[in-house]
C-alpha positions as CSV (number, residue, x, y, z in Angstrom):
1,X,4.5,13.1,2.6
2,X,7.3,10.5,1.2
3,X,9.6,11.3,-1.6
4,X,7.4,8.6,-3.8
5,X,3.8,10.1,-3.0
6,X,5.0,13.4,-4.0
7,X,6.5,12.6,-7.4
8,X,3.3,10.8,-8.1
9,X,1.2,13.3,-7.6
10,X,3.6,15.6,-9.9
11,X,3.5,13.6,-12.2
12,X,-0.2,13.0,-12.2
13,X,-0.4,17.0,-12.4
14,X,2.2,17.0,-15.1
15,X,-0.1,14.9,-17.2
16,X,-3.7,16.8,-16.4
17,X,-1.8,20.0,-17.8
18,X,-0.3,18.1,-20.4
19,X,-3.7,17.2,-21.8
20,X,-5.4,20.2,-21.0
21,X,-3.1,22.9,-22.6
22,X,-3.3,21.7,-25.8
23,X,-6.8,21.3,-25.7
24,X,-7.4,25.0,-24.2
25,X,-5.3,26.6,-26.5
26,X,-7.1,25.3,-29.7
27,X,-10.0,28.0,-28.4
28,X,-12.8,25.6,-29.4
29,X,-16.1,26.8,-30.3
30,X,-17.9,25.5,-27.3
31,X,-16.0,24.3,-23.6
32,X,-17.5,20.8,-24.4
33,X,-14.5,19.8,-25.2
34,X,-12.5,20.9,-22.7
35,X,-15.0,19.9,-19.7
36,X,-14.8,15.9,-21.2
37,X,-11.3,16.3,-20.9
38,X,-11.9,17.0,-17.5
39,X,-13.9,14.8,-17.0
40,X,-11.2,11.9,-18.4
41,X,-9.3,13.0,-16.0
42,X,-11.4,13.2,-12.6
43,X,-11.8,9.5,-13.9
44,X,-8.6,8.6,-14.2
45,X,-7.6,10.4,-11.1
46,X,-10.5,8.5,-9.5
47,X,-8.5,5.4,-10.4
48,X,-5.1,6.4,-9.3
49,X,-6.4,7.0,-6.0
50,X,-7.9,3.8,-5.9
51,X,-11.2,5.3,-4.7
52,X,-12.7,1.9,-6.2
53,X,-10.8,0.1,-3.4
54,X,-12.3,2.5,-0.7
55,X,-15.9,2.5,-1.7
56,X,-15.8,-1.4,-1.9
57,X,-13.0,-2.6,1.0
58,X,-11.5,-5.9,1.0
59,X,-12.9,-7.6,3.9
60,X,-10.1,-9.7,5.6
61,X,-11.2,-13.3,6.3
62,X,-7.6,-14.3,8.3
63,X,-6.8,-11.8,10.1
64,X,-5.6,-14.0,13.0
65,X,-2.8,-15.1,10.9
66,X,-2.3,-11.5,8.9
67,X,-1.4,-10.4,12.8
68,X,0.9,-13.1,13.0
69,X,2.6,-12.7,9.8
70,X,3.0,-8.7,10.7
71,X,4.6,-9.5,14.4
72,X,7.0,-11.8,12.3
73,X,8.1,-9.3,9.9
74,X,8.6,-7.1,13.0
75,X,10.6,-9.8,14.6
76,X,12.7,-9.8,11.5
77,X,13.7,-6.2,11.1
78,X,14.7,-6.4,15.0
79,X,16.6,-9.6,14.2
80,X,18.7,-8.0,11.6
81,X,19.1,-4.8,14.1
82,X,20.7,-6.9,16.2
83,X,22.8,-8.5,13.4
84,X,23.8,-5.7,12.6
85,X,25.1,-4.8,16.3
86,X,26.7,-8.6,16.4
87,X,24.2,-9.3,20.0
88,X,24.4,-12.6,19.2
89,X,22.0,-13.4,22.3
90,X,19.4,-11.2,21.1
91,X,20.0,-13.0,17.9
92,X,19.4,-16.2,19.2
93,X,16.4,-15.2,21.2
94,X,14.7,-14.0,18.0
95,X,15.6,-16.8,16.6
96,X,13.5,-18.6,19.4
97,X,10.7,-16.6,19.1
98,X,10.2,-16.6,15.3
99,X,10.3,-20.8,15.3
100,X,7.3,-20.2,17.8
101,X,5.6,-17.6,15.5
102,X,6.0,-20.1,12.7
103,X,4.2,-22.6,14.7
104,X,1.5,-20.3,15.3
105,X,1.3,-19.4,11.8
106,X,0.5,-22.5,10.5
107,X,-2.1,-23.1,13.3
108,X,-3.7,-20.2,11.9
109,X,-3.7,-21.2,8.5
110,X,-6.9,-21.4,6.9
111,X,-8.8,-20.6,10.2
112,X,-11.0,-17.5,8.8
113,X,-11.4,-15.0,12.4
114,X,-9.1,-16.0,14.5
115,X,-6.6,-14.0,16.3
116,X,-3.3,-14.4,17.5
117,X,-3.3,-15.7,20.8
């Protein structure tokens, strides 16, 4: 679990108690209350975890060029690696290979199924 997932889900935990205690320590009459609260909250928990986006997926048309754009960002983190490490002649290879995965990018634009060949 990352740094950022687990402060989230502090804070989302922070809040839940934040709304429930002062509605539990009123001691209402009946739980009602206190169970729509909890309700408001399975809701909006619901929608932080974006449950929405995993009951109805986004269907990805081009993926061919999604894959290309992905191996290009890969290419760039290895590019400045090598930067970094002044290889100038893995530099210049990169440099190579991402003018051909620009080329393949834009044969893949607006082609809905294909994939990276």
């Amino acid at each position: 679990m990352s740094v950022r997932s687990a402060i989230d889900q502090i804070m989302i935990i922070a809040g839940v108690l934040i709304i429930v205690t002062p509605v539990a320590l009123l001691e209402p009459e009946s739980w009602t209350p206190l169970v729509l609260v909890f309700v408001g909250i399975a809701f909006m928990g619901l929608g932080v975890y974006r449950v929405g986006h995993r009951m109805l997926p986004n269907r990805r048309v081009y993926v061919g060029l999604r894959s290309e754009i992905e191996f290009f960002i890969n290419m760039a983190r290895k590019l400045n690696m090598h930067a970094l490490l002044n290889d100038t002649d893995a530099v210049e290879a990169l440099r190579d290979e991402m003018k051909e995965s620009v080329d393949r990018m834009v044969s893949l634009a607006g082609r809905p199924g294909q994939h990276k060949k």
